[in-house]
C-alpha positions in Angstrom: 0.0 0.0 0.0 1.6 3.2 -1.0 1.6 5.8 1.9 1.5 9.4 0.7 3.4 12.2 3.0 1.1 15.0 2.6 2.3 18.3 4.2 2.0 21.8 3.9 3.6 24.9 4.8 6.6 23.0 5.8 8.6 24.5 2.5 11.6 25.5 4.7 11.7 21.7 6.1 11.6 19.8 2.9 14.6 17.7 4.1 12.8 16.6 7.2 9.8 16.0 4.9 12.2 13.8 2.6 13.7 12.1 5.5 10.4 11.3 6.9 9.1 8.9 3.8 6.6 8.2 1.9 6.0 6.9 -1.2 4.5 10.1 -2.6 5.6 13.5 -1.3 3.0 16.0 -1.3 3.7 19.6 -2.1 1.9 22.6 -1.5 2.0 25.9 -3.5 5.2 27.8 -1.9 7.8 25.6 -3.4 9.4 25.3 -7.3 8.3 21.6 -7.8 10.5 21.2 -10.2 13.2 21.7 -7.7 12.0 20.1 -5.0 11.5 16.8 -6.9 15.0 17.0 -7.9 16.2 17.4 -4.0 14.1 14.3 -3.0 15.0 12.5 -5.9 13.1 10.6 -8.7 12.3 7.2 -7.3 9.7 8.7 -5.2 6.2 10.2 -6.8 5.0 14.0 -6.0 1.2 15.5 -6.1 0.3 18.7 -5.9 1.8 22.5 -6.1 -1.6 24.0 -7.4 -2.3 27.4 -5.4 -6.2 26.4 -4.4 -6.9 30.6 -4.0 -5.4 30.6 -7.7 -9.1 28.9 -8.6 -10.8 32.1 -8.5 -8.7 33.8 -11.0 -9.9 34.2 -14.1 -9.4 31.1 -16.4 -6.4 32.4 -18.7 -4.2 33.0 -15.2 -5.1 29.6 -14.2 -4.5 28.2 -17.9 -0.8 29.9 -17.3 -0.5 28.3 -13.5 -1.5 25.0 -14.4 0.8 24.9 -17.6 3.8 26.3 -15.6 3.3 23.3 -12.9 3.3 21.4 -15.5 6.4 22.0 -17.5 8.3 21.7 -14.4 7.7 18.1 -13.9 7.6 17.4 -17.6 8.9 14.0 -18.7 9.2 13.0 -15.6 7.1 10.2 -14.0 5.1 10.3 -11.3 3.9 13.3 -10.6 0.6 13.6 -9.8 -1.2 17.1 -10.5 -3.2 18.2 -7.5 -3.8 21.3 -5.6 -1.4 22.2 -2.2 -4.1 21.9 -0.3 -8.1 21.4 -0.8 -10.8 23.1 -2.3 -11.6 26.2 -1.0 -15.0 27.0 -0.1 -17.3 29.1 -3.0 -14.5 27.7 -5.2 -16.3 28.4 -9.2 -17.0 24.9 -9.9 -16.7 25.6 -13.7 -12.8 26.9 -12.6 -12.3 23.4 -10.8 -13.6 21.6 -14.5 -11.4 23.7 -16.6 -8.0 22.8 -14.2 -9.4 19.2 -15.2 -9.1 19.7 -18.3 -5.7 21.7 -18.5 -4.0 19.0 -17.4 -5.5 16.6 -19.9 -4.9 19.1 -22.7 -1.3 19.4 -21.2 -0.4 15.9 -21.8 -1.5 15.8 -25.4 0.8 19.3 -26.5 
């Protein structure tokens, strides 16, 4: 059974986060994925990084979020898009389809 280390705000004690295990390392919003997953290494899978206030933006600033997120894990596997934290209450639900499909039109670019 894979056990997922999900954490947040802890972006200045990533190597205590690393050292403490998990199969997948969750990361919130206030870190450069990209960089983090390098830190922690490769063999381990990541979820997250998505901003959840970012869902009330308008959908072209999400659009550039979600694609950002996404080119800094690209080609690697693993990675598992998700927001840093949950949905935030009176979240557009239309906003919370549309990050849906960003990262589905992502993977076919």
């Amino acid at each position: 059974m894979p056990i997922i280390n999900f954490n947040t705000g802890t972006s200045t004690l990533l190597d205590l986060v690393s050292q403490a295990g998990g199969d997948v390392i969750s990361f919130d919003w206030r870190i450069n994925i990209g960089d983090e997953w390098n830190k922690i290494g490769h063999d381990r899978s990541i979820q997250g990084n998505l901003d959840p206030t970012r869902l009330f933006a308008p959908i072209p600033i999400i659009r550039e979020r979600v694609h950002d997120i996404m080119k800094r894990v690209s080609g690697c596997p693993g990675h598992i898009f998700n927001l840093g934290h949950g949905i935030l209450q009176h979240t557009p639900v239309d906003h919370v389809k549309a990050v849906v499909d960003m990262g589905h039109e992502y993977q076919h670019e």
